[in-house]
ROKOL-541213 format. One record per residue (C-alpha): x, y, z; residue number from 1. Coordinates in Angstrom, 2 decimals. Layout:
BEGIN
[[X, Y, Z], NUM]
...
***
This chain:
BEGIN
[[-294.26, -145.98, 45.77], 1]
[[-293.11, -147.19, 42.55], 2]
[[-295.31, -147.23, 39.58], 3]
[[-295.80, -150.75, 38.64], 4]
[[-296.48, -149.37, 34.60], 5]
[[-292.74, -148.34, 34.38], 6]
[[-289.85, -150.62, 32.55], 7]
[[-292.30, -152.32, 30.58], 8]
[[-292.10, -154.07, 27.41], 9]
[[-293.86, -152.28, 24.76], 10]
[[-294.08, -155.09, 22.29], 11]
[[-295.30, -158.06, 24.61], 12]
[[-295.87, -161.37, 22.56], 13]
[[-299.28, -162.01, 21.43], 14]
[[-300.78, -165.43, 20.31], 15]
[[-302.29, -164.40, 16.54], 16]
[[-305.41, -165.93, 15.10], 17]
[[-304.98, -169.58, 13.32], 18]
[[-304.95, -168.67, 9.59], 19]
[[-307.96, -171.54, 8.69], 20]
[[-310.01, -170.06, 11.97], 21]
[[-309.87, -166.52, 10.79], 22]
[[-310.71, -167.19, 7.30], 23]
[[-313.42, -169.69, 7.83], 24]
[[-315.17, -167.53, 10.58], 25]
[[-314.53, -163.97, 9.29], 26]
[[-315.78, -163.97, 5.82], 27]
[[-318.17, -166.65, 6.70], 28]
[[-316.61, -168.84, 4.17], 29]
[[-317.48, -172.43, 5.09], 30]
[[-315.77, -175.39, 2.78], 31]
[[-316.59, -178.36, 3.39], 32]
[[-315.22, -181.50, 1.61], 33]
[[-316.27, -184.96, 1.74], 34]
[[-313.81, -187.91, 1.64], 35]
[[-314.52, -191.17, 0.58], 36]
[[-312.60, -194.69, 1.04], 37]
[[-311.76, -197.13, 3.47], 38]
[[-311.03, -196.45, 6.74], 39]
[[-307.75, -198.42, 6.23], 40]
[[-306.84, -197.11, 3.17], 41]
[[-303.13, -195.21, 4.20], 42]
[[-302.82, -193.58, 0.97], 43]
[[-306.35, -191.50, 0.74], 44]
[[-305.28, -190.17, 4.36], 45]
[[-302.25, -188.86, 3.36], 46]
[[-303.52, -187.52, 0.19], 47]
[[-306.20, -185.91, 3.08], 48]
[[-303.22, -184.11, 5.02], 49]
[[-301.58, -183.09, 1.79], 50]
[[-304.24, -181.64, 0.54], 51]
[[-305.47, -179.88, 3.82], 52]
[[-301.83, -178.25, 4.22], 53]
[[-302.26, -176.97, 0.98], 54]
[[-305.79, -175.18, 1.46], 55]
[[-304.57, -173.64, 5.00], 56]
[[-301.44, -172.14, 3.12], 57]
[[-303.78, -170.63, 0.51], 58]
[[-306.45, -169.41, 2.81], 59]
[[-303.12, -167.57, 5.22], 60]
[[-301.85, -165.86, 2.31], 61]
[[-305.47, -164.99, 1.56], 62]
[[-305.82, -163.41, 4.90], 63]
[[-302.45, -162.13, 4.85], 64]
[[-302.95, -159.84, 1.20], 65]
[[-306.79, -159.22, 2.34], 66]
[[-305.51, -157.90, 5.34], 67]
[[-302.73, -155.49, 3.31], 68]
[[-305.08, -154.54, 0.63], 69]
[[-307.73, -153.17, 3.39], 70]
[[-309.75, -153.84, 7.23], 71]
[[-310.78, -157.12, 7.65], 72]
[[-314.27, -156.65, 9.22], 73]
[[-314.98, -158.91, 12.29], 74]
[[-316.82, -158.75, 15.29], 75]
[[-316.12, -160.11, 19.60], 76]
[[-318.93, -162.22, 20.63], 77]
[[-317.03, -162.84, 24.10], 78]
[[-314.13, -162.29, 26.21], 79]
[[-313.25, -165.26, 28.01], 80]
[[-310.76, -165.17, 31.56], 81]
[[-309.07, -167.94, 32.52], 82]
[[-306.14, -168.90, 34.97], 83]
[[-307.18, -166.06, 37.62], 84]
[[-307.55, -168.22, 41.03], 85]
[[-307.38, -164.80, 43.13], 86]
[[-307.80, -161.80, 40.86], 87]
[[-311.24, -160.67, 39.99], 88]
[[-312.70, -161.11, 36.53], 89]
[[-313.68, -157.33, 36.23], 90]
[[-309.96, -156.20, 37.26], 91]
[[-308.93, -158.33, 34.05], 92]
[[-311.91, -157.09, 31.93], 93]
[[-311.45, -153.37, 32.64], 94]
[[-307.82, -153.48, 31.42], 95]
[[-309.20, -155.00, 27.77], 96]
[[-311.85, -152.72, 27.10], 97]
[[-310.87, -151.50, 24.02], 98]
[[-311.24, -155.36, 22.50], 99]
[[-314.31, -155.16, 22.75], 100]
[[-314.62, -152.23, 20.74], 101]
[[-312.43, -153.42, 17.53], 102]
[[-314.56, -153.54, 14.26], 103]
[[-311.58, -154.69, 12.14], 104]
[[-308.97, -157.73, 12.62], 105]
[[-306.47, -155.38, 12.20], 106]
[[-308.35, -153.10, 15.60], 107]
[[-308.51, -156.14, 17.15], 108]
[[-304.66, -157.48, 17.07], 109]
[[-303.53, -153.70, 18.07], 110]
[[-306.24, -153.65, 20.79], 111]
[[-305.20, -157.46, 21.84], 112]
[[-301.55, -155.99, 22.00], 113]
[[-302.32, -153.03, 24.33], 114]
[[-304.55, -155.06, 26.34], 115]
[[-301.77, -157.22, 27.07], 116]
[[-299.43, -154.98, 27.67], 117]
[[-302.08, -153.37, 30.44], 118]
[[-302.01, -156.53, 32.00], 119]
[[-298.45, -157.06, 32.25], 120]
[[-298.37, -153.41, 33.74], 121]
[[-300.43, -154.88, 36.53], 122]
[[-297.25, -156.76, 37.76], 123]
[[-299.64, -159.48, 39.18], 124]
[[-299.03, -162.23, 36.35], 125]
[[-296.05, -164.24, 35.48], 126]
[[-297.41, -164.88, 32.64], 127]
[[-299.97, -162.78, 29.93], 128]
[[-301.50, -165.09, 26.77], 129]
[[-304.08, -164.13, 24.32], 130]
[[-305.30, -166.01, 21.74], 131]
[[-308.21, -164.91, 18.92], 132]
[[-310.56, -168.26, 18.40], 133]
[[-313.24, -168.78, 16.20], 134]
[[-316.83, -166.96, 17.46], 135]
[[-319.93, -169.32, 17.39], 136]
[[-320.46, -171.09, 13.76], 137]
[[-324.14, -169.41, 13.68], 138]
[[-322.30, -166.17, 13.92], 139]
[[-320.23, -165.80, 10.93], 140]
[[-317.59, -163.10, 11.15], 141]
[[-317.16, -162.94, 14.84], 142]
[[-314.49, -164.38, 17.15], 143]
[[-313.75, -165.20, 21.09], 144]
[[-311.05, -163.60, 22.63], 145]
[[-309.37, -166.28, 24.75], 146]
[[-306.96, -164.27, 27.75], 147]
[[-305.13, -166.60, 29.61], 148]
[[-303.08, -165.41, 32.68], 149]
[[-300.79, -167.45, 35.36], 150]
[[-300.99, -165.18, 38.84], 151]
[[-297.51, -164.70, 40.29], 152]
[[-296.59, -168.11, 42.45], 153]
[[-294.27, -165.72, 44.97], 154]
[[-296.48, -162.78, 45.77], 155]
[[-293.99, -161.78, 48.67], 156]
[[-290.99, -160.32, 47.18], 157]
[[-287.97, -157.95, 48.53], 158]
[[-285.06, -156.16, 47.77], 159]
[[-282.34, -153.84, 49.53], 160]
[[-279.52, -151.69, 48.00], 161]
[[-277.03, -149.08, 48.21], 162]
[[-277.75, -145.88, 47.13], 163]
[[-275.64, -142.08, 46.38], 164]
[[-278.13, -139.06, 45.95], 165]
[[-275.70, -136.84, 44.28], 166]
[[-277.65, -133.63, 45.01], 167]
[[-277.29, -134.11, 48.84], 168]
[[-273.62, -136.25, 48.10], 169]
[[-274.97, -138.81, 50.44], 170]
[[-275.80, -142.62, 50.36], 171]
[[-277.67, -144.46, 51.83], 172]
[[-279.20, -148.20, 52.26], 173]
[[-282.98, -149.00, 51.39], 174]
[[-284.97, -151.95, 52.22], 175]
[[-288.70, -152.99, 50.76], 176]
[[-291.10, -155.98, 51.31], 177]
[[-293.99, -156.11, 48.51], 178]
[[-297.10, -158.26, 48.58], 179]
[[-299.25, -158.63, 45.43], 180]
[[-302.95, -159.31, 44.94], 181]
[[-303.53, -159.67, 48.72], 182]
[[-307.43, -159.34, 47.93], 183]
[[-307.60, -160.04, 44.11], 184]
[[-308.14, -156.13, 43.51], 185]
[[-304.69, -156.24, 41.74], 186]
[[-303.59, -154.08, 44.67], 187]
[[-300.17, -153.99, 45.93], 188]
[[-298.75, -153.37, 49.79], 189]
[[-295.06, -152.23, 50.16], 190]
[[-293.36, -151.31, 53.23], 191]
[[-289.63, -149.71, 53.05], 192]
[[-286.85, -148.84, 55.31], 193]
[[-283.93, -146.06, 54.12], 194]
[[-281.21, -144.89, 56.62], 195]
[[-278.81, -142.54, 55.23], 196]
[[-275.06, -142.04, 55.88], 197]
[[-275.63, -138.42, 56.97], 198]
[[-278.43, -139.50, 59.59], 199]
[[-281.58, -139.13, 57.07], 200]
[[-284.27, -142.07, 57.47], 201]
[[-287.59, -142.67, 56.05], 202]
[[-289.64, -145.25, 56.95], 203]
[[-292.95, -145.83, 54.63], 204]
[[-296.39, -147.93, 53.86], 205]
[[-297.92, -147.82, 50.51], 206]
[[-300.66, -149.49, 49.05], 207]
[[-301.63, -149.14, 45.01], 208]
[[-304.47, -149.90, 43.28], 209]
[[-305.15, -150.14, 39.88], 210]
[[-308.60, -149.21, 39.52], 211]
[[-310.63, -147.77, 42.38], 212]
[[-314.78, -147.28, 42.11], 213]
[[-314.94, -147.73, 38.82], 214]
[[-312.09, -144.68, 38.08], 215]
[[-310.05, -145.40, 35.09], 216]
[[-306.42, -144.08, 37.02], 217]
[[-304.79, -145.49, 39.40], 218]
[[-305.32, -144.64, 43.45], 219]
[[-302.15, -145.29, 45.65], 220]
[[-301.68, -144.04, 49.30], 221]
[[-298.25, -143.74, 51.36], 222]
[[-298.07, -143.32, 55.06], 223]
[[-294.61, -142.03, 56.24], 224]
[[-292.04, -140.87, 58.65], 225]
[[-289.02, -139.35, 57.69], 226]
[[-285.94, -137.00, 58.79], 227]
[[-284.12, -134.88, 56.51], 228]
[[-280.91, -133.57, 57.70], 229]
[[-280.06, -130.58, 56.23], 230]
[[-277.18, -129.50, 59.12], 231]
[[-274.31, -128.97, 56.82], 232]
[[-275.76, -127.07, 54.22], 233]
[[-278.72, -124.74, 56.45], 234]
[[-278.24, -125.70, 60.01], 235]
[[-281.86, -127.67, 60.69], 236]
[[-283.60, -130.72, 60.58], 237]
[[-286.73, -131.70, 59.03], 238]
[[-288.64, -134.32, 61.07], 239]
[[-292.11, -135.28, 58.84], 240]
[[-295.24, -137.99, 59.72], 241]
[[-297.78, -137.64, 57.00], 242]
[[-300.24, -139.20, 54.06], 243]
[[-299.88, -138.80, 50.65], 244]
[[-302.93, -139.64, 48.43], 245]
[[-301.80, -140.12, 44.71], 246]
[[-305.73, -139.08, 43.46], 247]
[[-304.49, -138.69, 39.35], 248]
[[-302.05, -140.80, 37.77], 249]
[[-302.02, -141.31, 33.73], 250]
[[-299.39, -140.58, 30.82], 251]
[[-299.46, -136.57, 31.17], 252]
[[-301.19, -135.75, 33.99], 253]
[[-300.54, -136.93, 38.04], 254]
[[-302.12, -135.43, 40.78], 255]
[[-301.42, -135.63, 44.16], 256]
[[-302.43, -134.32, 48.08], 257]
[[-300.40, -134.31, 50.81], 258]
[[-301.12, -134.25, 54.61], 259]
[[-298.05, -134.01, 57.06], 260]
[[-296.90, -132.51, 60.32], 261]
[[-293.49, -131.10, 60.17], 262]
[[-291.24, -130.42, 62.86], 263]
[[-287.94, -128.41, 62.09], 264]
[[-285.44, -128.59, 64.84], 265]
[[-281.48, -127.36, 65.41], 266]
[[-279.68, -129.60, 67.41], 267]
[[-276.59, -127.74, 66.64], 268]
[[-277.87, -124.63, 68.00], 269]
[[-275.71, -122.52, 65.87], 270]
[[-278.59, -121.49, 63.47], 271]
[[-278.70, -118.03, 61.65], 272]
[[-281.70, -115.76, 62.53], 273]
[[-284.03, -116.27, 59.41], 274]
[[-283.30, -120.52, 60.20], 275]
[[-284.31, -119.58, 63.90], 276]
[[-287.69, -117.96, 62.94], 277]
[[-288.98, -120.79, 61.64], 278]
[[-287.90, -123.80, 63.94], 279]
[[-290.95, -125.62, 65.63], 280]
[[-294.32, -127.39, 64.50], 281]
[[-296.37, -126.50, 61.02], 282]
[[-298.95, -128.44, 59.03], 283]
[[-298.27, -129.29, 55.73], 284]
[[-301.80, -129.66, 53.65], 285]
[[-301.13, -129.39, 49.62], 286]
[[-302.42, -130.70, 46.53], 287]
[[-299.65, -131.06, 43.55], 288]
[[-300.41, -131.05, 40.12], 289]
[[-298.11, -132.24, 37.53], 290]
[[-297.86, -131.80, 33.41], 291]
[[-295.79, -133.85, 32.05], 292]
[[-294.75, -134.39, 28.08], 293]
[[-291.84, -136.42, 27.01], 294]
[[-290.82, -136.93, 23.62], 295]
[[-287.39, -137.47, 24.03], 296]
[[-285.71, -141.03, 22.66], 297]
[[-283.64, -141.33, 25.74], 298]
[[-283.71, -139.61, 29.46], 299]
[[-279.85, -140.78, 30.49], 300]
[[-278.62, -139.74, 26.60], 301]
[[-281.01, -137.78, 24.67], 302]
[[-280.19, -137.46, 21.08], 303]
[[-283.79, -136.46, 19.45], 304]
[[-286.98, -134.96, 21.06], 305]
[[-288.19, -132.44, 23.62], 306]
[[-289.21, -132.42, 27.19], 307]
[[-291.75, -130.15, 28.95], 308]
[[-292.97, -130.46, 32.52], 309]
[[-295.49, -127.98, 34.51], 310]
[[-295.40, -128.37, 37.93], 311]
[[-298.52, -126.33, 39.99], 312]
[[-298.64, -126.75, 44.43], 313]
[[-301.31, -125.20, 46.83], 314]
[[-300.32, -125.26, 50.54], 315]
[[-302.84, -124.87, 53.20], 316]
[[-305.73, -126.34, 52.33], 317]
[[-306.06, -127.23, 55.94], 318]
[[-308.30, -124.70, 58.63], 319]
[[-305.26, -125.03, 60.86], 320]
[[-303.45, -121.76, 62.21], 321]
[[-299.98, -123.54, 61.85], 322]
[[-300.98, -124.87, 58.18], 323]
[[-298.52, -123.33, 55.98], 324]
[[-300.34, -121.77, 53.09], 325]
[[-298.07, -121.18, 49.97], 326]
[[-298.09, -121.07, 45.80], 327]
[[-295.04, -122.70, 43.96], 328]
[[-295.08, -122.80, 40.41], 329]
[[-291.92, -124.62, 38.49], 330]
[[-291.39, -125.51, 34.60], 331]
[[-288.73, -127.20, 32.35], 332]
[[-287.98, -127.13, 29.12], 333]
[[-285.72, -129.46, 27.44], 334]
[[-285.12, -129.64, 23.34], 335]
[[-282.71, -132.71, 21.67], 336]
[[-281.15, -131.57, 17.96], 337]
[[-279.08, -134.36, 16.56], 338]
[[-276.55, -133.23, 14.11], 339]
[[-276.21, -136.67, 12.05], 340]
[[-272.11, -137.40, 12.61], 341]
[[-270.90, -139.03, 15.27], 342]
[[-273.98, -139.44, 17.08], 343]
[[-274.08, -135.63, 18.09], 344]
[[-276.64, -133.92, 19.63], 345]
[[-276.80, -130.64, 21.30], 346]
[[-279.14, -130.88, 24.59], 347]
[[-280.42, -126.90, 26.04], 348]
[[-282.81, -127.09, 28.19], 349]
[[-284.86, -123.69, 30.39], 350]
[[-285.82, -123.97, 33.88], 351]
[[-287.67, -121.64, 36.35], 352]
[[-289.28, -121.45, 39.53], 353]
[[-291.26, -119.03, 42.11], 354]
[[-292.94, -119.57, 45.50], 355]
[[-294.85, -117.18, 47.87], 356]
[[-297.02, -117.06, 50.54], 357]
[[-300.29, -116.39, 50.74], 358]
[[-303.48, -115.40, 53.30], 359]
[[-303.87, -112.40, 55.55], 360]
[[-300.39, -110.24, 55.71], 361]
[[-298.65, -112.40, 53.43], 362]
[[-296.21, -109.24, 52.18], 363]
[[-294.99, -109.96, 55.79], 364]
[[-294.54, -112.72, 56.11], 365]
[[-291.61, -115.12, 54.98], 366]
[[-291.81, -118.30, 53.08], 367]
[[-291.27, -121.82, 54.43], 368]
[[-287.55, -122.61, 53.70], 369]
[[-288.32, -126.35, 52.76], 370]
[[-290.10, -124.87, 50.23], 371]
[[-288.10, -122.28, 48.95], 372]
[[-285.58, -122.67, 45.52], 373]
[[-281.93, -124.20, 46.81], 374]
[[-279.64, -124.49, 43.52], 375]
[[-276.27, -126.37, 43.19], 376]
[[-275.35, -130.36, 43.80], 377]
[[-273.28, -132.33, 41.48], 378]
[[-275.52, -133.71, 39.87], 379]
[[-276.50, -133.67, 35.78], 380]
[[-278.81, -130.94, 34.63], 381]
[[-279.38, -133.61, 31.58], 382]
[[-281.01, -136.11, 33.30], 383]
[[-283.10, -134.32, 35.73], 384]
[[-286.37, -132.72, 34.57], 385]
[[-288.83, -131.03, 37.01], 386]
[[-287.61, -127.44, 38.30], 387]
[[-284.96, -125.55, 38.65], 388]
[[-281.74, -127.52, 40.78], 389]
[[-278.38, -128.78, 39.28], 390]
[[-275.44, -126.61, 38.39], 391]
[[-272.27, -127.89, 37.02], 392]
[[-269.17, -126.85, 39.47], 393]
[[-271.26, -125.90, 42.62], 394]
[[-271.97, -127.97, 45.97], 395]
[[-274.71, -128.57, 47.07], 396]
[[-277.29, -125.81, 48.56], 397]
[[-274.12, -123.86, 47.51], 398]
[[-275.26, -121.15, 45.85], 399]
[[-277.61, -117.91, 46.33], 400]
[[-279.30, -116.38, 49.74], 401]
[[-276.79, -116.85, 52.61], 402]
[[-276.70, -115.91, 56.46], 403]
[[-274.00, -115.82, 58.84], 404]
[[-275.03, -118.85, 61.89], 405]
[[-274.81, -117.71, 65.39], 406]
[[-272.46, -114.66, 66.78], 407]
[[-268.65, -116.26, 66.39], 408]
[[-269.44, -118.32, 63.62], 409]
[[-267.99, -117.48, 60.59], 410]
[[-269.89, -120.26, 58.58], 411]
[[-272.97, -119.59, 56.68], 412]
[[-276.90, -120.89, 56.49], 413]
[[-277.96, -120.86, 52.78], 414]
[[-281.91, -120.11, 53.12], 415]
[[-282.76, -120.84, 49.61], 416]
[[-284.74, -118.45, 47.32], 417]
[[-288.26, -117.80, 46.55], 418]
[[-287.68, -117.26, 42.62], 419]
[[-284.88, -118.88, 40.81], 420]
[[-283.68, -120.07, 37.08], 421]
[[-281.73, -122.04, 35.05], 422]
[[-280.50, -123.09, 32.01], 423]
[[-277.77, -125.04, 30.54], 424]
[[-276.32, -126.80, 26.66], 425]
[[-274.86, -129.85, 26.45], 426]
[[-273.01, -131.08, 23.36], 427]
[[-272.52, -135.36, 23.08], 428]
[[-270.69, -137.18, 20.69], 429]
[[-269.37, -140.34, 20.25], 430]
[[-265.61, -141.24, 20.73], 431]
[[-263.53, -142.06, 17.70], 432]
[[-262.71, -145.50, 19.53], 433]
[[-264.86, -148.67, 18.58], 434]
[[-264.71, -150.57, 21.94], 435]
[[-266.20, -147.33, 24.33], 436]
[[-268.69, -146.61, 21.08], 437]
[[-270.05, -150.21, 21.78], 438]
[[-270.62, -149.44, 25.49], 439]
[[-272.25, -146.49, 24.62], 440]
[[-269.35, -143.93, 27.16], 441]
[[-269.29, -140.85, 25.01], 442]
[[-267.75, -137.39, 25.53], 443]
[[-269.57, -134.16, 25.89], 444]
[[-268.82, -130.45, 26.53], 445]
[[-271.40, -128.38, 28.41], 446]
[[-272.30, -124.94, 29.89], 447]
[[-274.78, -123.66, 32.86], 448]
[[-275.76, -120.88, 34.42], 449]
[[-278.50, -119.85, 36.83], 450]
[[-279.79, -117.51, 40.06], 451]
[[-282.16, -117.09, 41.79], 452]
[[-283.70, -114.06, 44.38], 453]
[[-285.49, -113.89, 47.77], 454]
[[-288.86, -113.02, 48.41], 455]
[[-288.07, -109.42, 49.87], 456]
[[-285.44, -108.66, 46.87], 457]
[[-288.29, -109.57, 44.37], 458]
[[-290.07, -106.38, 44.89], 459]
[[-286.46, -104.13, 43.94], 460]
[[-286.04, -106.62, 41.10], 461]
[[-285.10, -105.64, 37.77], 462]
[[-283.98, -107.59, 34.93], 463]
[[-280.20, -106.70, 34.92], 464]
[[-279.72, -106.79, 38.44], 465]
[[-280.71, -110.39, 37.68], 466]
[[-278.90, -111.11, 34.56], 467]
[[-275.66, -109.41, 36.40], 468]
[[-275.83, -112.32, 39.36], 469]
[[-276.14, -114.74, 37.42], 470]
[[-273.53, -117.75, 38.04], 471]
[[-271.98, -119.93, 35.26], 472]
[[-269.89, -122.76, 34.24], 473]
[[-267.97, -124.70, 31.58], 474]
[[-266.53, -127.86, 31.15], 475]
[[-265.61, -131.28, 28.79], 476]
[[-265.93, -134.94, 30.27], 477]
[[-266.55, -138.25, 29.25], 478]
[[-269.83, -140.04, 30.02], 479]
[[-270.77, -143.32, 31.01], 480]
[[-274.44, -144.73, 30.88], 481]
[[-276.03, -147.31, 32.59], 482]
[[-279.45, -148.49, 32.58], 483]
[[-279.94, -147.11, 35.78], 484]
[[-277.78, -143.69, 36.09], 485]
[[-275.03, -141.62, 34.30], 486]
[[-271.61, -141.56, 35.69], 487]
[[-269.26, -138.71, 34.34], 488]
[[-266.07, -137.55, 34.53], 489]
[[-265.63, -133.98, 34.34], 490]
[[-263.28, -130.94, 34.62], 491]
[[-265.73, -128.26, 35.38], 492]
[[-264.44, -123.97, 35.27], 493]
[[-266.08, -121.54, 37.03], 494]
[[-266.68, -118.37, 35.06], 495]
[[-268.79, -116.87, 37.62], 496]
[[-269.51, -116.97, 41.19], 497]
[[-270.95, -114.40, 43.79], 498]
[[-269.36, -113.57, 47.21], 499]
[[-270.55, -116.83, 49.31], 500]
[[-271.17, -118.94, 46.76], 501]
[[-269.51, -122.63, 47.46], 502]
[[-268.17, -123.48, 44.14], 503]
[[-264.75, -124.47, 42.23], 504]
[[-262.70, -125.40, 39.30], 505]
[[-261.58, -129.02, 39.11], 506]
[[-262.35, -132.65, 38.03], 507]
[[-265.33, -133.89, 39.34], 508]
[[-266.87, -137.77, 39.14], 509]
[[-270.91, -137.40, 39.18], 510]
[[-273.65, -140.03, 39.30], 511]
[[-277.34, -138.78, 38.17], 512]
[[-280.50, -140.69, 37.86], 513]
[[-283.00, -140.00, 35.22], 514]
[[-286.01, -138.29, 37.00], 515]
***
């Protein structure tokens, strides 16, 4: 399920303090000034306006240079909800916490600007206001903080699309129903619906909740059914009914457990003999941790920063005989250099991977093949970050471990690998043409390379053996972002391919999302 945090606007309007409040209340300052004359008398009134304008220009520009020469000290005497019919006050209150802390008007807009901005990311409110008003007048220097919130008048709310995966060069149509704030928890219900082209389909519940027993992450759960058809490219199918609990979810860290049975099937019948070996039933029980750090200014078009994600999974946490019990580490690397012409940048990003049974007799045994290393797709190594995957020039699952299918078959099952790696450059720069400069489609010239090695070759390996397999790639194309993917338009040249590889030379048009 989505994360209702993402696409947000970092600099969400905020209501600032009335310049006479903030100077009366906060320095305790109190001026009063008595006016006398008729009631009737037009003249002493306006004189009364005039004169008032005046004072609350010089007491702003007071506030203003008092609050550029040093902190301003002031205190919250309350926090004060309003608007929330449904939603409960503490939902509201845990998301401003840090108000309440400020010591400083300058603490307290920053905090008031976060705050809002965590309220936003609830994606329960149409609308977000908060205002700073004046604190009691027998408690000079302190102010209310005033959060006023509308609570979205459609809760119910839908969508369905068209989709291409370009690593599995399928599409595919997707369908979701959300419902917000059912119990005034800030939680959010989604059910979806995706039926691919190539006879993949996933059907899903999820429910997310922003704060659960007093934990300060998130807690979202997913109930699904899905079928993977992986025919083509390894001659099975991967039917899955399972749980996913998402128990850790803040800027760097997520972590998440899994529960599903798996069912692996070959309708064709044609599978080779490793495929064969593991057809049937086998419970899927792992816990996922992620590390993520992104610095990067862009993920479709970086042109400054760095990247680094650590990806850690435990299988068979579960005392089931059919559990499959496996270790799979993965790691990416990705560094941004601009060059200051042109809007050049050189991209080179690192990539590896290994996974490997264990338990009793693990040396013997194989590991699962949907989680095994499969390298190749046309895809952009640019835009996705999390493992080892995309490689310029080769189809998909098209590259490394192969088996011939069934006796009179002279097509092949690629089984994946237990350790692979990758790593690729890419060098953008802007086009010397104004109107594709303004739309941001650039050019770019890039190189790739990677391999990877099966469980049983692992314990012959030697460096290289390894370097000496390795497959690469060239090419030049134009690129052309969108806010949601990047379309290019490549010629790609092999320099190196092994025996069964499925790879070529030749223009290729490619659309990646940013992961």
């Amino acid at each position: 399920m989505a994360n209702p945090t993402e696409n947000l606007d970092a600099n969400p309007p905020i209501r600032k303090p009335e310049a006479e409040e903030e100077v009366e209340e906060l320095n305790g300052d109190e001026e009063e000034e008595d006016y006398e004359g008729e009631d009737d008398d037009t003249g002493s009134k306006s004189q009364t306006r005039e004169g008032g304008s005046s004072v609350d220009r010089i007491k702003a520009e007071s506030l203003f240079r008092r609050m550029r020469a040093a902190p301003v000290p002031v205190r919250v005497h309350d926090v004060i909800v309003s608007g929330n019919e449904k939603t409960k006050d503490h939902i509201i209150e845990a998301e401003v916490d840090a108000v309440r802390e400020a010591t400083t008007l300058q603490e307290l807009l920053e905090a008031a600007r976060v705050a809002n901005s965590n309220l936003r990311a609830l994606d329960i409110f149409d609308s977000v206001n908060i205002t700073l008003d004046s604190g009691p007048p027998e408690l000079p220097g302190t102010t209310n903080v005033v959060i006023e919130v509308v609570e979205s008048k459609s809760p119910l709310t839908g969508q369905i699309g068209a989709y291409t995966r370009a690593e599995a060069r399928s599409s595919s149509v997707e369908a979701s129903l959300k419902y917000k704030n059912i119990f005034g928890y800030g939680d959010i219900w989604d059910g979806s619906i995706v039926y691919g082209c190539d006879n993949s389909a996933e059907v899903g519940l999820g429910m997310y909740l922003p704060r659960f027993r007093g934990l300060s992450t998130p807690f979202t759960s997913r109930l699904f059914l899905s079928t993977q058809d992986w025919l083509k490219f390894s001659s099975y199918k991967e039917r899955s009914l399972g749980l996913s609990l998402g128990l850790l979810s803040s800027k760097y860290h997520e972590l998440v457990y899994t529960i599903a049975w798996r069912n692996l099937i070959d309708p064709s019948q044609a599978a080779s003999a490793s495929i064969r070996r593991q057809l049937g039933h086998s419970l899927l029980s792992a816990l996922k941790y992620t590390f993520k750090f992104d610095q990067r200014n862009s993920n479709l078009r970086p042109t400054n920063g760095y990247a680094f994600i650590s990806t850690s999974q435990i299988g068979g946490l579960a005392p089931d005989s059919r559990s499959l019990r496996f270790l799979k580490q993965e790691i990416d690397l990705r560094y941004a250099v601009p060059f200051g012409f042109y809007n050049a940048a050189l991209n080179f990003g690192v990539s590896g991977g290994v996974a490997f049974p264990w338990g009793s007799r693990y040396q013997n045994r194989p590991s699962s093949v949907p989680e095994r290393f499969f390298l190749g797709g046309n895809s952009s190594p640019v835009c996705s970050l999390g493992g080892p995957s995309a490689l310029w020039g080769f189809k998909t699952r098209g590259v490394g471990p192969s088996e011939p299918k069934r006796k009179g078959d002279s097509e092949r099952d690629f089984v994946g690998g237990d350790a692979a790696m990758t790593a690729f450059a890419d060098l953008s720069f802007d086009l010397p043409v104004r109107w594709l400069k303004e739309r941001g489609i650039h050019g770019h010239v890039f190189a790739c390379a990677g391999n990877m090695a099966k469980l049983s070759d692992i314990q012959n390996f030697t460096a290289p053996k390894f370097l000496e397999t390795f497959r690469t790639s060239v090419g030049a194309g134009i690129v052309l972002p969108t806010s949601l993917f990047r379309m290019e338009l490549n010629y790609c040249h092999i320099l190196k391919k092994q025996e069964h590889d499925q790879a070529r030379s030749g223009v290729f048009v490619t659309f990646s999302a940013s992961s």
